[in-house]
VONU-849308 format. One record per residue: x negated, z negated, y negated of N, C-alpha, C in turn; residue in one letter. Coordinates in nm, 3 decimals. Layout:
BEGIN
     nxx     nzz     nyy    caxx    cazz    cayy     cxx     czz     cyy residuo
       X       Z       Y       X       Z       Y       X       Z       Y       A
...
end
This chain:
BEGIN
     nxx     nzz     nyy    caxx    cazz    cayy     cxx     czz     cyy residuo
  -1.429   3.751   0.489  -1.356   3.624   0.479  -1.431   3.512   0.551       X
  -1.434   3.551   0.681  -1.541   3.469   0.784  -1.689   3.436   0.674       X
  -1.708   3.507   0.618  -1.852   3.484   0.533  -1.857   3.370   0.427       X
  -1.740   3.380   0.379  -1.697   3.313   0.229  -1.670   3.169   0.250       X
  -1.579   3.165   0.397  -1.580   3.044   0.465  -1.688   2.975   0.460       X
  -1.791   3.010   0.577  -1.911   2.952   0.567  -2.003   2.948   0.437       X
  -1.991   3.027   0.322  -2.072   2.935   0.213  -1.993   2.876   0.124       X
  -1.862   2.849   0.169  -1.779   2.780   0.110  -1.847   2.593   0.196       X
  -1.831   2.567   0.316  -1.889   2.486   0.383  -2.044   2.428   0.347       X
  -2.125   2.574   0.322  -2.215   2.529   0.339  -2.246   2.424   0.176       X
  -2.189   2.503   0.087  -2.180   2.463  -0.078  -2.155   2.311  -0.059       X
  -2.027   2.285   0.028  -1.986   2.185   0.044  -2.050   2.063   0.066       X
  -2.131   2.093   0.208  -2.283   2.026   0.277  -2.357   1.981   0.186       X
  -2.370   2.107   0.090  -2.477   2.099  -0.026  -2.471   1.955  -0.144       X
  -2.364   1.961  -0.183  -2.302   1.896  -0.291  -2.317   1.736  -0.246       X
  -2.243   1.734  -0.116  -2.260   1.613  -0.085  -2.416   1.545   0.006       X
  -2.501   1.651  -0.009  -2.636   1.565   0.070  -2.715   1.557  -0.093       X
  -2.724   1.642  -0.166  -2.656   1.545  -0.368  -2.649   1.438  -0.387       X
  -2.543   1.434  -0.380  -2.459   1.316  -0.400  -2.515   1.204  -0.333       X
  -2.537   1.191  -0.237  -2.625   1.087  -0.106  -2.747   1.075  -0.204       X
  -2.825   1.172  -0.227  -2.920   1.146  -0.270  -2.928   1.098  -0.390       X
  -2.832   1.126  -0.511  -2.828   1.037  -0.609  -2.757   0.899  -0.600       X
  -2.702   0.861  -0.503  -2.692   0.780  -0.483  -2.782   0.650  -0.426       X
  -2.862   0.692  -0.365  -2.978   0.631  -0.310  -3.099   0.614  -0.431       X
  -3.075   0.710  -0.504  -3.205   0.694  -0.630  -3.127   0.600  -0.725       X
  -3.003   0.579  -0.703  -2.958   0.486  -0.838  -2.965   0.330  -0.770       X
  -2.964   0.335  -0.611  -3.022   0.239  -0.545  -3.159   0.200  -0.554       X
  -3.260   0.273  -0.558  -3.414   0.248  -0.526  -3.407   0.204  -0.690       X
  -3.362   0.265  -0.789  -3.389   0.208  -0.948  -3.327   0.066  -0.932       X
  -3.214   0.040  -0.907  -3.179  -0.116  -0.926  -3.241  -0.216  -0.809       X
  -3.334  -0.134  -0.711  -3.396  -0.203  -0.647  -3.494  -0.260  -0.732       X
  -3.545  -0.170  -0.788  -3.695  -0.193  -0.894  -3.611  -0.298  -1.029       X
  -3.546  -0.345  -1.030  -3.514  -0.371  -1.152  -3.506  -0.301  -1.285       X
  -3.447  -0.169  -1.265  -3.455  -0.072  -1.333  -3.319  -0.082  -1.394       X
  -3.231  -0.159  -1.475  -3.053  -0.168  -1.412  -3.020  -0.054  -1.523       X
  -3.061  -0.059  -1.637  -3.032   0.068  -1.767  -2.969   0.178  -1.648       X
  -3.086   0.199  -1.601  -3.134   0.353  -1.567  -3.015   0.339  -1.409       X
  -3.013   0.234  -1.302  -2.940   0.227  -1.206  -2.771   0.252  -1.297       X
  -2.780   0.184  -1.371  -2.637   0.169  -1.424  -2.611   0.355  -1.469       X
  -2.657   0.413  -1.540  -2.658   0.544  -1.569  -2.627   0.645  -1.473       X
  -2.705   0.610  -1.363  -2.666   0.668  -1.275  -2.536   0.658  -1.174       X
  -2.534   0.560  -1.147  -2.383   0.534  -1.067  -2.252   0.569  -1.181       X
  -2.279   0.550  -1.309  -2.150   0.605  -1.377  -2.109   0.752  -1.365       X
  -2.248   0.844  -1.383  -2.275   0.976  -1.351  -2.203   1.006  -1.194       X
  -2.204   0.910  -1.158  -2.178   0.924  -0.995  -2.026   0.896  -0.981       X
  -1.969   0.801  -1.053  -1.826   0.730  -1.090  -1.752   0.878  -1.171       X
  -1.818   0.918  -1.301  -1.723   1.024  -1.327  -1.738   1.183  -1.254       X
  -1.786   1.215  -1.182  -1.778   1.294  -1.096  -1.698   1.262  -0.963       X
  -1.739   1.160  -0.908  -1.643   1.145  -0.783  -1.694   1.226  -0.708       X
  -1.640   1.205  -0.535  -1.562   1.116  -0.479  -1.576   0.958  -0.508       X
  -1.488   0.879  -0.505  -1.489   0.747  -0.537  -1.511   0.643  -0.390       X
  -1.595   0.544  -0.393  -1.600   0.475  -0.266  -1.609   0.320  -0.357       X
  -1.554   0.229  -0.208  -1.556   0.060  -0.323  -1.723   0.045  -0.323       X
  -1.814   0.092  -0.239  -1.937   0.058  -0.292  -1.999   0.126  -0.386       X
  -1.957   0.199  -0.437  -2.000   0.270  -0.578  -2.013   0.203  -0.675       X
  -1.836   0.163  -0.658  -1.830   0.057  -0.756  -1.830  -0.075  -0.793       X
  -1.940  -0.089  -0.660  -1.920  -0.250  -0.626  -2.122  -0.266  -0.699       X
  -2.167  -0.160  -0.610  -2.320  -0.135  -0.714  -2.304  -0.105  -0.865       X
  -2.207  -0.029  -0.908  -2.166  -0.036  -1.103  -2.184  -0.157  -1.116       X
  -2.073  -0.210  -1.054  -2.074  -0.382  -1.107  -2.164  -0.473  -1.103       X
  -2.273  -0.429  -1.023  -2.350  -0.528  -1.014  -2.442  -0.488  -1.123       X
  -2.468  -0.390  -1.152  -2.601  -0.380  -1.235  -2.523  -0.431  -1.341       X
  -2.429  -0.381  -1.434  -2.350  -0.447  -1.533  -2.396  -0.607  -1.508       X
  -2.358  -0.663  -1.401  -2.349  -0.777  -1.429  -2.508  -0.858  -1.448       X
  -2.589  -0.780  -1.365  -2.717  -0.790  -1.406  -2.766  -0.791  -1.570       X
  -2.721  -0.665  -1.597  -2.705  -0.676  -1.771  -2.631  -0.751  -1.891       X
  -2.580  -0.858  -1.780  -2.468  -0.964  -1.854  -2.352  -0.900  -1.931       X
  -2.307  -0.772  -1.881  -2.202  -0.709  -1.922  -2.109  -0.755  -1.839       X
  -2.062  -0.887  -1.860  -1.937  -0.969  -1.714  -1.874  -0.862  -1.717       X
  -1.774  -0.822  -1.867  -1.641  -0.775  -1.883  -1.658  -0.676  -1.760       X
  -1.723  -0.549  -1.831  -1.773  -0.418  -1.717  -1.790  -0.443  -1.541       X
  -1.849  -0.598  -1.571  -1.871  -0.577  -1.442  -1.782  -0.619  -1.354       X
  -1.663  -0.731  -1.397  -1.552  -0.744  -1.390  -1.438  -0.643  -1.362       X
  -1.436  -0.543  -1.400  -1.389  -0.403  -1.404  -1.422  -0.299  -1.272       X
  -1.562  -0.333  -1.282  -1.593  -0.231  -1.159  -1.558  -0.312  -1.019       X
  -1.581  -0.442  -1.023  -1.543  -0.531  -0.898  -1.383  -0.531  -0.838       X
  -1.318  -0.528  -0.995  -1.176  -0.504  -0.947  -1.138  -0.393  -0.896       X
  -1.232  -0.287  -0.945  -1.197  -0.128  -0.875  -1.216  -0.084  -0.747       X
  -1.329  -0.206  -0.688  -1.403  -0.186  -0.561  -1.291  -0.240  -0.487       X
  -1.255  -0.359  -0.528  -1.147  -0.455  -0.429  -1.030  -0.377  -0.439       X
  -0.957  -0.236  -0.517  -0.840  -0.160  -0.530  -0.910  -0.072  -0.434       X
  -0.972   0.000  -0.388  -1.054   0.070  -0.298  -1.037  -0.025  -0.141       X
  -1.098  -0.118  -0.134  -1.075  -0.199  -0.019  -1.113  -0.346  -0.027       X
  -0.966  -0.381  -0.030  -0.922  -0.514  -0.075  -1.056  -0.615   0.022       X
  -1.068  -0.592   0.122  -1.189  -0.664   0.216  -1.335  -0.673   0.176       X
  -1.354  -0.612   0.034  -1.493  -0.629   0.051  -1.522  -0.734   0.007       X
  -1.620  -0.820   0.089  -1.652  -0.967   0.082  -1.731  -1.001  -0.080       X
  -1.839  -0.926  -0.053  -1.919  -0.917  -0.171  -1.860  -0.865  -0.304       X
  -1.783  -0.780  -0.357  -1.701  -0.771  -0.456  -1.630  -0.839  -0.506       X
  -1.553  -0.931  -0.368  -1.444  -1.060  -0.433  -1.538  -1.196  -0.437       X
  -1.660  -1.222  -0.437  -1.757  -1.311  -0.465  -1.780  -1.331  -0.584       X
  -1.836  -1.151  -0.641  -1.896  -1.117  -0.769  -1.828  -1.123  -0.821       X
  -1.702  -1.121  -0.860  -1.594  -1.102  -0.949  -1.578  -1.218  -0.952       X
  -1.555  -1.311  -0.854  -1.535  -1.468  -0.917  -1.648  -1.525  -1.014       X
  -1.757  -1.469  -0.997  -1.870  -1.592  -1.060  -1.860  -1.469  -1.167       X
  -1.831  -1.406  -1.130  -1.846  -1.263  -1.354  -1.711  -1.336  -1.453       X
  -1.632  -1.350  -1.332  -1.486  -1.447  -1.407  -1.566  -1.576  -1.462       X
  -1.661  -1.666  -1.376  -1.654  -1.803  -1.382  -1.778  -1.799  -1.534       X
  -1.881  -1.690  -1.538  -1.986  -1.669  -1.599  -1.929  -1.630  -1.775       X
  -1.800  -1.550  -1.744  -1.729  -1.530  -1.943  -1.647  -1.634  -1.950       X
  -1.560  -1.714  -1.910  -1.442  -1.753  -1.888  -1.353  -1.670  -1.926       X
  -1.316  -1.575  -1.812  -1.228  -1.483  -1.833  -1.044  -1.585  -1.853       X
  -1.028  -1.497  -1.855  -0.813  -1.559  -1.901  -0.831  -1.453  -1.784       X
  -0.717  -1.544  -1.662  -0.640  -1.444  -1.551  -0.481  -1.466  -1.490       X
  -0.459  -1.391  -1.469  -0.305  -1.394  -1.409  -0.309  -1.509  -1.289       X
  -0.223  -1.595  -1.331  -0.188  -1.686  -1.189  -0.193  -1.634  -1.073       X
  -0.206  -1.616  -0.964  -0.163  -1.619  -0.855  -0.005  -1.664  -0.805       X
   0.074  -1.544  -0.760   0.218  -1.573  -0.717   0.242  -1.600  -0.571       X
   0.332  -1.672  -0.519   0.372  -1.644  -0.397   0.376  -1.490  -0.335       X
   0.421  -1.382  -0.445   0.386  -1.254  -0.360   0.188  -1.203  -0.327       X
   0.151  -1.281  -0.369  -0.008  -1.294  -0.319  -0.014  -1.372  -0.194       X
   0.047  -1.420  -0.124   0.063  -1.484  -0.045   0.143  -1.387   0.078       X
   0.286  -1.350   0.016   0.325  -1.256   0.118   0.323  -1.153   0.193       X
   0.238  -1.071   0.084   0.182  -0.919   0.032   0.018  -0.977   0.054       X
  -0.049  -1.002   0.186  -0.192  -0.968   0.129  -0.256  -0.835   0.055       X
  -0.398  -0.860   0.032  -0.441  -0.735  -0.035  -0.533  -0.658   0.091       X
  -0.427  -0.528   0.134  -0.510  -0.468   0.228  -0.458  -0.337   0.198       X
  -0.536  -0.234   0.231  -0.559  -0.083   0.177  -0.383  -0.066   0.172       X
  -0.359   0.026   0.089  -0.218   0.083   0.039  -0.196   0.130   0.157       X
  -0.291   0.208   0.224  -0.246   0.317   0.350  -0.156   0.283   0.452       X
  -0.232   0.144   0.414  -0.189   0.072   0.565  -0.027   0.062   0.540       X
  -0.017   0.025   0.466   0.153  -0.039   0.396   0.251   0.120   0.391       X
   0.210   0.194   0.356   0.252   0.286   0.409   0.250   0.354   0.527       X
   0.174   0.339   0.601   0.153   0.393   0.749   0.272   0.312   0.811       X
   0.291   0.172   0.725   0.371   0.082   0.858   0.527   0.125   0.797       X
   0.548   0.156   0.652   0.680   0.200   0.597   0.717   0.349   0.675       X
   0.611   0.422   0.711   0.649   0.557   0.725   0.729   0.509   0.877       X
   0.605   0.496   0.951   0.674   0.470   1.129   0.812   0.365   1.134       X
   0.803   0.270   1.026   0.920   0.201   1.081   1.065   0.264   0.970       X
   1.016   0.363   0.910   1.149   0.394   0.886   1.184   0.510   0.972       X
   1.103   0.627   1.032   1.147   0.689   1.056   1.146   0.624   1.226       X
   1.171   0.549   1.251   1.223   0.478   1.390   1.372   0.460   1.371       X
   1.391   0.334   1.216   1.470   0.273   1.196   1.609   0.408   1.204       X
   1.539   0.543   1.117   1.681   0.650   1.142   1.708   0.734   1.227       X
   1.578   0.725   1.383   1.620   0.749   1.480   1.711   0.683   1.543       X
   1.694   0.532   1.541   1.780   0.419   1.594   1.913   0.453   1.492       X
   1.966   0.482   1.395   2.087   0.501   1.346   2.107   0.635   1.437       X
   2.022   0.760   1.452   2.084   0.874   1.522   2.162   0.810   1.656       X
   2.064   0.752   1.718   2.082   0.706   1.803   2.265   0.622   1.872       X
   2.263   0.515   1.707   2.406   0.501   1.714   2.517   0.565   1.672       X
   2.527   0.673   1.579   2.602   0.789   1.574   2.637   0.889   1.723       X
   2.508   0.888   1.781   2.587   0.915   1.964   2.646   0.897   2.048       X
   2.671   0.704   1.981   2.749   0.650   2.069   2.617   0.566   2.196       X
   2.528   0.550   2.142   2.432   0.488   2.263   2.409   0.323   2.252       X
   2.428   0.245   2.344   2.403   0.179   2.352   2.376   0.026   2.232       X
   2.526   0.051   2.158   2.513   0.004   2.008   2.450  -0.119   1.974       X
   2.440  -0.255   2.036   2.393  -0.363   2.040   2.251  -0.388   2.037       X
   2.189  -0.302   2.158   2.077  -0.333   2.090   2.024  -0.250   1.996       X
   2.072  -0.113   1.994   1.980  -0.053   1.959   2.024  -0.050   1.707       X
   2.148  -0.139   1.693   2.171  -0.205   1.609   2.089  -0.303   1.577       X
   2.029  -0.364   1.626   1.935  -0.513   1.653   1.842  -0.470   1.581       X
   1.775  -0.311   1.645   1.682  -0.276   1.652   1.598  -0.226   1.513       X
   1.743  -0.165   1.485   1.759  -0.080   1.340   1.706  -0.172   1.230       X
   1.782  -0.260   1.265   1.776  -0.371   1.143   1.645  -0.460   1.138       X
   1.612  -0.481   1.238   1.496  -0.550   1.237   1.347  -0.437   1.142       X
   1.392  -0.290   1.207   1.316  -0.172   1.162   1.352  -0.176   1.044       X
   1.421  -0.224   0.969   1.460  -0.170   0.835   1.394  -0.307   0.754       X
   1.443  -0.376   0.829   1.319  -0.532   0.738   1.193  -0.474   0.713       X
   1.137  -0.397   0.792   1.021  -0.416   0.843   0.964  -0.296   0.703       X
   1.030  -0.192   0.683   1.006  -0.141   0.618   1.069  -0.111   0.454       X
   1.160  -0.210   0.446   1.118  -0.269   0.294   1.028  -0.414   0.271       X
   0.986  -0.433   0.347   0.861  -0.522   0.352   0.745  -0.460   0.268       X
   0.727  -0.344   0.368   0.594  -0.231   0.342   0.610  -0.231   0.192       X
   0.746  -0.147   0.195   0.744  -0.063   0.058   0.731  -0.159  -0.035       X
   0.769  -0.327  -0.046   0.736  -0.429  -0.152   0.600  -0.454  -0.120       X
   0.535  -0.392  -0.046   0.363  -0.452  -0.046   0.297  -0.331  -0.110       X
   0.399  -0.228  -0.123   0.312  -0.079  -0.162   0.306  -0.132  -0.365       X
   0.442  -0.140  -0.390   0.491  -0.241  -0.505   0.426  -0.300  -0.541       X
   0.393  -0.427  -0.498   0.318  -0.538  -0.543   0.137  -0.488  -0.571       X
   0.115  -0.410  -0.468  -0.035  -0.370  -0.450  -0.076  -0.242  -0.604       X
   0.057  -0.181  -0.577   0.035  -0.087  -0.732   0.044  -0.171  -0.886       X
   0.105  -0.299  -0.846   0.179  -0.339  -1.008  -0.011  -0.387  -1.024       X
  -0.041  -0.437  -0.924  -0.186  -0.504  -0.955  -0.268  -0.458  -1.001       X
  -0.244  -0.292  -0.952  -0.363  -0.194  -1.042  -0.340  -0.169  -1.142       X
  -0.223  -0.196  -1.195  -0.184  -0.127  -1.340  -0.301  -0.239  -1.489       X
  -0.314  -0.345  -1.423  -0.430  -0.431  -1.454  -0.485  -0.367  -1.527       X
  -0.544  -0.408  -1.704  -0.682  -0.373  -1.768  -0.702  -0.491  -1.760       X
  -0.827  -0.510  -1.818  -0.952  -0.576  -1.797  -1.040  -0.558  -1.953       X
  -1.034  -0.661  -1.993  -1.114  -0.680  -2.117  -1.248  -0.681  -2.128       X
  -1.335  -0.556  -2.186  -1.443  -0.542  -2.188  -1.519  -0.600  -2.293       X
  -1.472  -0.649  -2.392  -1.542  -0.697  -2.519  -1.594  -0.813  -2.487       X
  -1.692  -0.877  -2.517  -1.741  -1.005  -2.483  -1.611  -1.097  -2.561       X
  -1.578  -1.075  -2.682  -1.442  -1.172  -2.720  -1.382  -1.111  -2.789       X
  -1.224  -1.079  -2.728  -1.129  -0.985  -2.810  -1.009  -1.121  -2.892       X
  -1.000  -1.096  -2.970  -0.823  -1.152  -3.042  -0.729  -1.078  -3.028       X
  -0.664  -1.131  -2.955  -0.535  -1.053  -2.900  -0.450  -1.087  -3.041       X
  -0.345  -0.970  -3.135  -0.320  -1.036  -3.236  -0.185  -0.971  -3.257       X
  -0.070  -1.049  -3.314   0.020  -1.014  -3.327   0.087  -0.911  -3.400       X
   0.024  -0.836  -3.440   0.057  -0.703  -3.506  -0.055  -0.586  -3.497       X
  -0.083  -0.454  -3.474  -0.149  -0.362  -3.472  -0.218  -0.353  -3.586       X
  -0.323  -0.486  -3.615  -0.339  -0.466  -3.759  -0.480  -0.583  -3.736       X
  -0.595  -0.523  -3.823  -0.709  -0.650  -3.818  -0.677  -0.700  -3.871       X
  -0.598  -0.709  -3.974  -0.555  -0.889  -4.048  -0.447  -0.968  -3.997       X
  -0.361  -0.867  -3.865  -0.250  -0.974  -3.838  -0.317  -1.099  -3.797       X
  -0.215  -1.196  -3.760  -0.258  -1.333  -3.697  -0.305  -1.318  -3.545       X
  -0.364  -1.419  -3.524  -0.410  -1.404  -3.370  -0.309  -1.465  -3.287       X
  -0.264  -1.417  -3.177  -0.200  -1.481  -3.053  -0.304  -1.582  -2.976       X
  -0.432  -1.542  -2.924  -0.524  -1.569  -2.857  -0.619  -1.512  -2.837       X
  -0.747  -1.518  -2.778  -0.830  -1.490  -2.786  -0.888  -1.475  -2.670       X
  -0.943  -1.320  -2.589  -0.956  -1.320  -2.485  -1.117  -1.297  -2.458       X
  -1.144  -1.376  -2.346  -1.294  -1.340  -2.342  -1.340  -1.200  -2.208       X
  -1.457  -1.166  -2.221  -1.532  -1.069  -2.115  -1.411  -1.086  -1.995       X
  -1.371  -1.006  -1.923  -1.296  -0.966  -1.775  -1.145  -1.026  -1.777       X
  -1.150  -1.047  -1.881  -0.988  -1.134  -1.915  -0.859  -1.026  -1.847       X
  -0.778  -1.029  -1.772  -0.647  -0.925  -1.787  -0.554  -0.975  -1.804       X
  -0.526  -0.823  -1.831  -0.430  -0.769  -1.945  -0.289  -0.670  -1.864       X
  -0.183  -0.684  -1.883  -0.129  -0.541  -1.880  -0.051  -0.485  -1.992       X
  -0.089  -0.344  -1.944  -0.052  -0.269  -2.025   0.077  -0.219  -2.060       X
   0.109  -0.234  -2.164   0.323  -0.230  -2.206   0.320  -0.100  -2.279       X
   0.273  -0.063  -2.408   0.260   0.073  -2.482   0.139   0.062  -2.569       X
   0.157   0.135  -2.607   0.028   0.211  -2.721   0.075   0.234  -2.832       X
   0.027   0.272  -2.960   0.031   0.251  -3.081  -0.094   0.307  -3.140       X
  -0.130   0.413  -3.174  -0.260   0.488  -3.215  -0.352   0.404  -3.174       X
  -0.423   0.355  -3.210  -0.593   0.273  -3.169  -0.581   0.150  -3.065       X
  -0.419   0.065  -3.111  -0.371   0.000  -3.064  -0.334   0.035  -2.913       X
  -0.319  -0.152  -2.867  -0.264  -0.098  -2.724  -0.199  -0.295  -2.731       X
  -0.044  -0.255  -2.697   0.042  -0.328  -2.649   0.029  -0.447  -2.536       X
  -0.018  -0.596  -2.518  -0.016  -0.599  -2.367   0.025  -0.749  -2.370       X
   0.091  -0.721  -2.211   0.102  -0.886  -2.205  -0.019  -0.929  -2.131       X
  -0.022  -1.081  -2.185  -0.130  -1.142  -2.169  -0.094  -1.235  -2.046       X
  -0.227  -1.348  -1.982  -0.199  -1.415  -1.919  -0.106  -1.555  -1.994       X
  -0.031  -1.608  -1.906   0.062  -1.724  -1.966   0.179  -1.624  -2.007       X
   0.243  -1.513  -1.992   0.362  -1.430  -2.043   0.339  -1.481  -2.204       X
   0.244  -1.445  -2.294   0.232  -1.391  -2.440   0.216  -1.254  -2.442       X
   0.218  -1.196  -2.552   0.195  -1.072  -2.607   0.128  -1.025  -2.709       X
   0.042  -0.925  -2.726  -0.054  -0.908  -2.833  -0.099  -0.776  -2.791       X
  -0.167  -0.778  -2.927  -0.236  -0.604  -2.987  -0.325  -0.631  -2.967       X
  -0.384  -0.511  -2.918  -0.591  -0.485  -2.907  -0.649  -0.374  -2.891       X
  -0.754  -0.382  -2.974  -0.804  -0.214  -2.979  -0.829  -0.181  -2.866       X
  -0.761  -0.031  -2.844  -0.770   0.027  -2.724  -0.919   0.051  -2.672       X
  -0.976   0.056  -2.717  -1.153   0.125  -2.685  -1.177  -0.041  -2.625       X
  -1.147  -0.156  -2.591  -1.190  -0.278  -2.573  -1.158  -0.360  -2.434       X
  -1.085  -0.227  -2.416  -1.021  -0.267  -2.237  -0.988  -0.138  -2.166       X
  -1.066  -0.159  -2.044  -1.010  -0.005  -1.973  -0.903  -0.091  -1.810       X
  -0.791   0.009  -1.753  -0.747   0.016  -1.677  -0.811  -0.007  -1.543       X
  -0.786  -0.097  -1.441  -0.843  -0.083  -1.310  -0.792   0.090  -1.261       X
  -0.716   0.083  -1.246  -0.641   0.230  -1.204  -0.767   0.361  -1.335       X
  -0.793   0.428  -1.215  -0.869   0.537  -1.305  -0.813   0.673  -1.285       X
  -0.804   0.787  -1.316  -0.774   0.896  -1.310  -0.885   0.993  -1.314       X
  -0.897   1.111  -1.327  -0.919   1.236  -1.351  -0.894   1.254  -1.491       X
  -0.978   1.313  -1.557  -0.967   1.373  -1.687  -0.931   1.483  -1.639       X
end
């Protein structure tokens, strides 16, 4: 058992001084101006996983090197869902926006209330202040000291549906696609001859409402609605096959 452990570890070691290393060669290629071949590689690196925002903050760049805004638009948003702080990701993504004229969602007051900082955090602060907030109720079920420790509760309980609307707000954002086509027609029926609603360019978002075989359902920026081939926009939010 003791044995299996250790080349279980060591496999482990293995995989990831790999990984480092293809990572660094998909670096030294987009150093050289190599971006085909850099870009190839970091995707190779993207569908395998582990996922980091500079993975996909280097995707994006070579994309954008290749004047693929949409893509690169995509990977920038994935980097900034990874960690909302990275300086250089929320740069690139503005000038890949400013470079297609992407279509984007306004900005709400809950962008304002809710900054964009790691999910963890928003949960780290929901977990501790709720489970304070139902010590402080044990607390007054004993009969202790009801005034303040009522004060206390409540203030703890703000505190943590706060979190949980920043956990909210931070997920609705990922649900975000992102228009990869250099120019899609968003169009009012699941159909190439319906009429067009509008017309979206490279990094435009989108969210996603339902599907419809090839089709995909979404509201647009300005609250419209329209059809678009699914193969023409992928999800910030990624999964596991």
């Amino acid at each position: 058992m003791r044995t299996l452990k250790v080349l279980l570890i060591a496999l482990a070691c293995m995989a990831g001084d790999l990984r480092a290393a293809s990572f660094e060669e998909a670096n030294e290629l987009f150093e050289k101006g190599q971006f085909t071949e850099a870009r190839d590689q970091y995707e190779t690196l993207a569908r395998s996983g582990p996922w980091t925002a500079n993975l996909f903050y280097n995707l994006g760049d070579t994309y954008f090197r290749l004047g693929e805004f949409g893509r690169a638009a995509l990977q920038f948003e994935r980097a900034l869902a990874m960690d909302p702080g990275h300086p250089e990701a929320r740069a690139n993504l503005a000038v890949a926006h400013q470079r297609s004229g992407a279509k984007l969602w306004p900005s709400s007051w809950l962008d304002h209330v809710f900054p964009r900082i790691r999910t963890d955090v928003y949960v780290l602060v929901a977990s501790i202040a709720g489970w304070a907030a139902v010590a402080c109720l044990a607390g007054l079920a004993l009969g202790k000291s009801r005034s303040s420790l009522g004060l206390f509760a409540c203030a703890l309980g703000v505190v943590t549906g706060y979190a949980a609307l920043g956990i909210w707000h931070l997920e609705r954002g990922r649900s975000v696609a992102i228009i990869t086509a250099p120019s899609l027609p968003a169009r009012l029926a699941p159909a190439d001859a319906a009429g067009v609603v509008e017309t979206l360019n490279a990094g435009s978002q989108v969210r996603v409402l339902s599907e419809r075989g090839e089709w995909t359902y979404c509201e647009l920026p300005g609250n419209r609605r329209g059809w678009v081939p699914a193969g023409q926009l992928e999800q910030v939010r990624i999964s596991r096959s």
